[in-house]
N, C-alpha and C positions, 0 to 999 in steps of 0.2 A: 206495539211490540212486533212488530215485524221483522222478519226471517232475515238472514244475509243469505244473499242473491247464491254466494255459492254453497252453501249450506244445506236451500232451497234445490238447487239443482242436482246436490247430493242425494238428496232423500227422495228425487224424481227417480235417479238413476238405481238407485236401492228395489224400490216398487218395483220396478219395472225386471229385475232380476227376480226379486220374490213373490214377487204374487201374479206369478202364471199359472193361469185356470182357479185363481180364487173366486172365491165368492162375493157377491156383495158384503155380507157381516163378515169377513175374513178380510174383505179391502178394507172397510170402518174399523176392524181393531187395530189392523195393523196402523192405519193415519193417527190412533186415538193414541196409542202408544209411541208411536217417533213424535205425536205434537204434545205428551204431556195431558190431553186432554184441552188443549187449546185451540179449538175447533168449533165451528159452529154451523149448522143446518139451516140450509135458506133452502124455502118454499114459495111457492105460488098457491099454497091449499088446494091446487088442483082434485090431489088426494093424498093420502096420508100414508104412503108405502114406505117413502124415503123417511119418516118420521116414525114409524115402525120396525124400523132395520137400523137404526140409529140409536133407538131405546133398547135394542138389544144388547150391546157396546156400553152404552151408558144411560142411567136412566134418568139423570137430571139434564142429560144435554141441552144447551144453548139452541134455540129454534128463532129464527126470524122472518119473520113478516112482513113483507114492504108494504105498507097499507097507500096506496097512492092516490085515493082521494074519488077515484074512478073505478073503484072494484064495485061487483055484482053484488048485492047483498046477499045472495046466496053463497059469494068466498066469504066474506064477512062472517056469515053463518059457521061457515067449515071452520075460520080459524076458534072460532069459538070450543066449537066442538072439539077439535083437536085439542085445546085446552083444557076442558074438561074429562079426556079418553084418556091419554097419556101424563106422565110424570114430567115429561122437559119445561126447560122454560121457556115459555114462548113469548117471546119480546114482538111488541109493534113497534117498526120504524117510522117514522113518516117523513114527509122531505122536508127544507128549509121553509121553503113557502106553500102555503095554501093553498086550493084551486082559486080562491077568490084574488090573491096575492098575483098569483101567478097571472092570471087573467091582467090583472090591473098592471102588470109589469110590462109582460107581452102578447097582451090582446088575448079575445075570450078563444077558447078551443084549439088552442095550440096546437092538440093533437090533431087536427082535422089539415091544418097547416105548415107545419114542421116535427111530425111525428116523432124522429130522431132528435132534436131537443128537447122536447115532451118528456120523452123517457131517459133520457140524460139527464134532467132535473128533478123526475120522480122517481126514476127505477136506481139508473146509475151509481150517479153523485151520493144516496144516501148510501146505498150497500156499502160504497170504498169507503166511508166515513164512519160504519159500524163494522167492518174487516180492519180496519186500526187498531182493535183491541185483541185480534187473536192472530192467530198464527197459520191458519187455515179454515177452509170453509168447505162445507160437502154442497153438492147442487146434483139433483136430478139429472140431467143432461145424459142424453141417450142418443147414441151413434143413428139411429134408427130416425129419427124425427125427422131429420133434416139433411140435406148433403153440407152444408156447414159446420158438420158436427162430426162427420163420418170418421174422422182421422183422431176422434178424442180418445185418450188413454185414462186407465183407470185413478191414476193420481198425476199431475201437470204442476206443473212451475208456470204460477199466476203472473208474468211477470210487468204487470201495471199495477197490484194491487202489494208486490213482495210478499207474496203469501201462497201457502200448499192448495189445490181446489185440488179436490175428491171429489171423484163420480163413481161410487160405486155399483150402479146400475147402468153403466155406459155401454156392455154387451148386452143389456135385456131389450126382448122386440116387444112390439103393442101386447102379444099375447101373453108373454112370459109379465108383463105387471097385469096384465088380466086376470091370469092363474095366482096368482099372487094375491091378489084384491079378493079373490072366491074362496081359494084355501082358506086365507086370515079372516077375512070378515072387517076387510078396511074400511076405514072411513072414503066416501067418494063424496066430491063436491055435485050437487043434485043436478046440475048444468049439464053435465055429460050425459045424463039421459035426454036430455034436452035438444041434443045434437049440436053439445059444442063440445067436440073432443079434446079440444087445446085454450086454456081459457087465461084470459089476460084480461085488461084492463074494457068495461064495457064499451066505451065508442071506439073500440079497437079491434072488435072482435064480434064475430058474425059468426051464424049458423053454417055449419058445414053439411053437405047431401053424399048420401050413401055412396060411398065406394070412391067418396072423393080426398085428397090429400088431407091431415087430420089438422093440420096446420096452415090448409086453406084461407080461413078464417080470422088468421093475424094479420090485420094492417090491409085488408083486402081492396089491393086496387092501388095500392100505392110503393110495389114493388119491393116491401120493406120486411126480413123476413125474421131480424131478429132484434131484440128490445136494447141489447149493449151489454148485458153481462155479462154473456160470455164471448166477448171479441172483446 
């Protein structure tokens, strides 16, 4: 059910009039309202803020989970949890082939070898194949992470997927989802105490040391700094 392109572009340019100095749950109703409720929340379970500010909006909302075959069993855990904490639904994706598939297609550890295909076939390919059924998607994605992101605005015209992407937390810094996590009493993936502040896929992601970039630890060493969802 995808958007027509100028349509899509109309409702960028709407945002962007109306929701100066909103809030995160003020960017989420307003998208929840221009899409009808045709929206849907993708997570990494890193932690459960963006899936908290989303149930406030709606409380059945659409949650997805790219399960990719390589997560921590401690995300594993989280999505669990988050299952059982909140009212949304939370769907597990998972991609066409298997690690075992995949392996036997194009050799074992892909990741270790073509990291940027890796995640085109686990992270990718499945998300654009479950954003076919709605009409926009909310993602975490925060100006603050990364200089790749710095220029992100609070609602974007996805335009590979024809679909709305909402980031309602794109102005918030490490501390402001910190103050957030302590006020509410969120759920956090137990890894972050662990010393991984940015948490992806396990042979992908290494322990970070004090005081150093929190996103360090993705792809470390092989120059690679973001997984394709959002480029």
């Amino acid at each position: 059910m995808a958007l027509d392109p100028q349509a899509g572009e109309q409702l960028v340019a709407r945002a962007a009039a109306e929701l100066t100095d909103a809030d995160a749950v003020e960017i989420l109703k307003w998208a929840d309202t221009a899409l009808e409720g045709r929206m849907v929340v993708a997570t990494s379970m890193q932690d459960a803020v963006l899936i908290d500010l989303a149930v406030k909006v709606r409380a059945d909302i659409d949650v997805v989970f790219l399960d990719t075959g390589y997560h921590f069993p401690e995300t594993i855990g989280m999505r669990d949890a988050v299952r059982a904490a909140y009212p949304a639904r939370v769907l597990t994706i998972t991609p066409a082939l298997s690690v075992a598939q995949q392996d036997a297609a194009y050799g074992p550890e892909l990741f270790a070898r073509d990291p940027d295909r890796c995640c085109q076939l686990r992270k990718v390919q499945p998300l654009n194949a479950m954003l076919g059924l709605y009409d926009g998607w909310v993602s975490g994605l925060r100006r603050s992470e990364s200089p790749t992101r710095a220029d992100a605005q609070p609602v974007e015209w996805d335009r590979r997927r024809s679909v709305l992407k909402v980031n309602p937390v794109v102005a918030w810094t490490d501390e402001d989802v910190q103050g957030y996590i302590e006020r509410n009493k969120i759920l956090v993936n137990p890894l972050q105490a662990e010393g991984y502040p940015s948490i992806g896929c396990a042979p992908c992601t290494a322990r970070v040391g004090a005081g150093e970039d929190p996103r360090a630890g993705r792809w470390s060493g092989t120059g690679k700094s973001e997984c394709g969802l959002h480029t």
